[in-house]
C-alpha positions in Angstrom: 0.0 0.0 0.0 2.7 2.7 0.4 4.2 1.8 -2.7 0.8 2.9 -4.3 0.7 6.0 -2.3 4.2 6.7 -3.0 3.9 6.7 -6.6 0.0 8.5 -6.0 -2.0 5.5 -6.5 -4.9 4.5 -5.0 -5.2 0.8 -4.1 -7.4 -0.7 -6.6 -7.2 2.5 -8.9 -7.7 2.3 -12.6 -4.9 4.1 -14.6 -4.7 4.8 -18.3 -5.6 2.1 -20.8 -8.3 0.9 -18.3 -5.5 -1.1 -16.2 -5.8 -2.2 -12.8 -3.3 -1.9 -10.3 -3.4 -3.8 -6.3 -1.6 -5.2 -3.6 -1.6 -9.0 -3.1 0.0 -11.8 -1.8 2.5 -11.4 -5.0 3.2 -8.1 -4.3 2.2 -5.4 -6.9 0.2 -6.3 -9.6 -1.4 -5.1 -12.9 -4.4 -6.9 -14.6 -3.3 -9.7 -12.8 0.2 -10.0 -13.7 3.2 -9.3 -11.0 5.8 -7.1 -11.3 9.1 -8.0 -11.1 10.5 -5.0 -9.5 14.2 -4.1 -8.1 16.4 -0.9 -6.7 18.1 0.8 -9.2 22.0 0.5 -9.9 24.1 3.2 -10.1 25.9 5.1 -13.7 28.8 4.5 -12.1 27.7 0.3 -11.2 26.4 0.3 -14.6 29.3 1.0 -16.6 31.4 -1.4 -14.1 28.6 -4.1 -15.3 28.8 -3.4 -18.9 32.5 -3.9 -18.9 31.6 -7.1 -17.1 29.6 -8.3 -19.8 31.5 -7.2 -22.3 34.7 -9.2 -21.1 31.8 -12.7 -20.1 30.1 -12.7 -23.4 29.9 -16.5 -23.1 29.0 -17.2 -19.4 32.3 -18.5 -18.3 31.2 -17.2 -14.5 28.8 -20.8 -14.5 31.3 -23.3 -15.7 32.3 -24.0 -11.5 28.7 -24.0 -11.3 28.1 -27.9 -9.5 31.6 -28.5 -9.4 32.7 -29.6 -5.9 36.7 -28.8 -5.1 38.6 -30.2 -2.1 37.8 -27.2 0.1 33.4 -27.8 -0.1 32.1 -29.7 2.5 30.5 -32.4 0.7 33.4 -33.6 -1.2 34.9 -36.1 1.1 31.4 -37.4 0.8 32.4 -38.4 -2.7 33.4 -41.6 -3.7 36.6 -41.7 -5.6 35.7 -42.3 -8.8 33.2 -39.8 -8.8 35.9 -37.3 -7.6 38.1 -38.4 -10.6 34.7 -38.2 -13.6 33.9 -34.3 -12.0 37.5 -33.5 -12.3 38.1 -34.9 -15.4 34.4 -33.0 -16.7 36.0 -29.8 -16.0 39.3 -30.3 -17.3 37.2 -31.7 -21.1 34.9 -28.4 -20.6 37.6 -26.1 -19.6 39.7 -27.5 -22.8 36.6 -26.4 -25.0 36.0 -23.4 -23.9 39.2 -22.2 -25.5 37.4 -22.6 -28.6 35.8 -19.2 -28.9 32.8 -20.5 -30.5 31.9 -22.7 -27.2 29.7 -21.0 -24.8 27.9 -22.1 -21.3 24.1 -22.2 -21.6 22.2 -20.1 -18.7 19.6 -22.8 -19.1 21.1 -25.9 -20.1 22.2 -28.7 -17.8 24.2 -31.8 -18.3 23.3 -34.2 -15.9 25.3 -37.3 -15.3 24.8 -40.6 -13.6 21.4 -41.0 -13.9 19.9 -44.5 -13.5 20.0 -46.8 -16.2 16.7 -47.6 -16.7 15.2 -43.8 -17.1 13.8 -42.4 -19.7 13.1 -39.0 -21.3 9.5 -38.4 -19.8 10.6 -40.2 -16.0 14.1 -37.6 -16.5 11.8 -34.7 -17.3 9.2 -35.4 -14.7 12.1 -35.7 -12.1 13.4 -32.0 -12.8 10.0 -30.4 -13.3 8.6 -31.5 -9.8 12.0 -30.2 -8.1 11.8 -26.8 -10.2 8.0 -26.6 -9.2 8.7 -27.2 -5.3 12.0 -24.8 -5.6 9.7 -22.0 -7.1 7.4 -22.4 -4.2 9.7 -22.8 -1.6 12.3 -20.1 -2.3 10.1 -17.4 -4.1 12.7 -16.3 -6.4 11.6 -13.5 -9.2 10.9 -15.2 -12.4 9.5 -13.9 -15.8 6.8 -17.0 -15.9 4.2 -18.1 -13.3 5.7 -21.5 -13.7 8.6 -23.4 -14.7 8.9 -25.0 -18.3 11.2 -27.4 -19.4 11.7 -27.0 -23.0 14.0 -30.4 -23.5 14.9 -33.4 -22.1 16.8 -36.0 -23.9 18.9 -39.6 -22.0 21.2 -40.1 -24.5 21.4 -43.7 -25.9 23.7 -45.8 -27.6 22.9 -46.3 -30.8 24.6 -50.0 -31.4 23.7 -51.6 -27.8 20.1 -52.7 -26.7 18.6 -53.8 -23.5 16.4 -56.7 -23.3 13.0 -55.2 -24.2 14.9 -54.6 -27.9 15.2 -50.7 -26.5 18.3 -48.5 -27.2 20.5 -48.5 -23.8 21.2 -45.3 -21.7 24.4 -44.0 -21.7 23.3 -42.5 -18.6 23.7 -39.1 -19.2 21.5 -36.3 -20.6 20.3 -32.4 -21.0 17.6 -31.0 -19.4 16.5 -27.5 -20.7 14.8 -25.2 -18.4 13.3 -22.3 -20.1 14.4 -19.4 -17.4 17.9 -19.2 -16.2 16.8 -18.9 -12.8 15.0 -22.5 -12.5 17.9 -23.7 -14.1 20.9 -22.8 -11.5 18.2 -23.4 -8.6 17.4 -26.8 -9.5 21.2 -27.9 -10.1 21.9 -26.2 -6.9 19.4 -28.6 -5.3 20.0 -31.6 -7.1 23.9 -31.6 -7.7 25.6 -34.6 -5.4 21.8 -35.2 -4.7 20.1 -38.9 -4.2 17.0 -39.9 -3.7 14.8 -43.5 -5.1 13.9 -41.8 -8.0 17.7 -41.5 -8.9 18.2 -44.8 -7.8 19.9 -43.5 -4.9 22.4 -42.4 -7.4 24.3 -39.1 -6.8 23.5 -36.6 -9.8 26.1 -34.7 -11.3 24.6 -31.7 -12.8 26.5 -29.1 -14.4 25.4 -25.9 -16.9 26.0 -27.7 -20.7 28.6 -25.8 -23.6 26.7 -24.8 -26.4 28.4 -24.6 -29.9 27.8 -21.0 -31.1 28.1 -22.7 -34.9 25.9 -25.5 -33.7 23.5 -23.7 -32.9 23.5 -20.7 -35.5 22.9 -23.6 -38.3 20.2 -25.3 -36.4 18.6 -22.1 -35.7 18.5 -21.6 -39.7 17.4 -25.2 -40.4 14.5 -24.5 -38.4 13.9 -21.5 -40.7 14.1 -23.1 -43.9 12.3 -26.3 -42.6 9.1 -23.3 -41.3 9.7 -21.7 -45.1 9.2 -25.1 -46.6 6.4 -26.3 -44.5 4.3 -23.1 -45.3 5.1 -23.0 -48.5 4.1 -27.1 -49.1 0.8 -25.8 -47.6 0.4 -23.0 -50.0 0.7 -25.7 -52.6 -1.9 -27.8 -51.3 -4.4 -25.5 -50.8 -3.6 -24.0 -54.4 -3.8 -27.6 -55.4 -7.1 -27.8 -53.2 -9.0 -24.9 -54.7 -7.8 -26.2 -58.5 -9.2 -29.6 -57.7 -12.3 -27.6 -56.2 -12.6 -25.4 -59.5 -12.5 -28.8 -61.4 -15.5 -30.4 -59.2 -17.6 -27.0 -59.9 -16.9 -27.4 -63.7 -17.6 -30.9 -63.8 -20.7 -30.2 -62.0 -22.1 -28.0 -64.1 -21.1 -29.6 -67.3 -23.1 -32.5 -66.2 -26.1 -30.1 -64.9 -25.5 -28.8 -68.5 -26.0 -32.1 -70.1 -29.3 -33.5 -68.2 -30.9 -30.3 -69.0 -30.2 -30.7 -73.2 -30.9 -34.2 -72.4 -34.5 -33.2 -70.9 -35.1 -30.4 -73.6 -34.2 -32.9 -76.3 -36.7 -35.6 -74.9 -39.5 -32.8 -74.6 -39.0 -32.0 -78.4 -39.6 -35.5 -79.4 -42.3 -36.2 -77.0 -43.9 -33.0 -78.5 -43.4 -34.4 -82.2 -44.3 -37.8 -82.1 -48.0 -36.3 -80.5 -50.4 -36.5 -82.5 -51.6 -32.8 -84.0 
């Protein structure tokens, strides 16, 4: 309420463009829809964090995100071959990134030593219940009323089956969250995490590299593969109305006929009468 009065609003007041404006559990709203709302930075923080995105183009800050070093509490919890796969992980990622073109996603995670047996829908179920419960729990500012999880893939190996004739997990995967903020609170959570579900397997979950080239030429795959869908479509309906136009001419060629075909049998009904 003093924010309103602050600002000289009412609670409940209408402003322009017939919008509503009120207090509620979510804080400031209008028609509905929260605002996400924060203190100002200064020119002088500004500049500092333009300089700091300017030199971290390609999120290099996450790539210790889920990485636990000898001084973290939780790593003489770790076994030692998972101590050796997390440092060998960074050493493979930090080798990429001095390809320029690799990046680390803000809302992709690579998730390691999940159970054998899972699949896609089980692995996406898994992180969408965690990034629900999260969102409730810790309230942190989002975009979206709720979390979405745009992909989630178990890789597979494409020569070796299980019995049930399925490809077999190379238990690993991604799981795509579409706001950043799900993304680092769920690996937060779930990194060096166990539970049945997991198989009471400790999850190793780290932000993914993205190819920059990878992904420029999917990106313009999609675009053609949209061009080509509408256009296919324009030349089925095209095709469509031509088959249509044919119908209606066919129609009325054969309306066309019946009628001569009555007129003719009226003329020689009307001759063959007698006068």
């Amino acid at each position: 309420m003093n924010v309103l009065k602050k600002h000289g609003l009412d609670h409940n007041k209408q402003i322009k463009g017939n919008k509503k404006v009120t207090m509620s559990k979510q804080g400031l709203t209008i028609d509905g829809r929260p605002l996400l709302i924060s203190r100002a930075i200064s020119k002088k923080d500004v500049k500092n964090l333009e300089r700091k995105n300017k030199e971290d183009k390609r999120n290099l800050y996450l790539l210790k995100e889920g990485y636990i070093s000898e001084e973290d509490s939780d790593f003489d919890s770790l076994s030692k071959i998972e101590k050796e796969r997390r440092k060998t992980s960074l050493q493979q990622r930090k080798k990429k990134l001095e390809n320029p073109n690799f990046s680390v996603s803000r809302v992709r995670l690579s998730v390691q030593n999940i159970p054998a047996n899972m699949d896609n829908k089980q692995f996406k179920a898994l992180f969408h219940k965690a990034a629900i419960a999260l969102r409730k729990k810790q309230k942190y500012a989002c975009r979206h009323g709720i979390p979405k999880i745009t992909q989630a893939k178990v890789v597979t190996d494409k020569q070796r089956v299980d019995k049930n004739g399925k490809l077999k997990s190379r238990q690993f995967g991604f799981i795509q969250f579409r706001e950043h903020q799900d993304a680092l609170a769920v690996l937060r959570k779930m990194n060096n995490h166990s539970s049945e579900k997991t198989g009471n397997r400790k999850l190793q979950i780290e932000f993914a590299l993205e190819n920059e080239r990878v992904l420029h030429n999917r990106k313009e795959r999609t675009k053609s593969s949209r061009k080509g869908n509408k256009n296919s479509k324009k030349k089925k309906e095209s095709e469509k109305e031509v088959d249509n136009k044919q119908d209606r001419r066919g129609k009325k060629r054969k309306q066309q006929e019946r009628f001569f075909k009555k007129l003719k049998r009226k003329k020689e009904k009307a001759a063959a009468a007698p006068e």
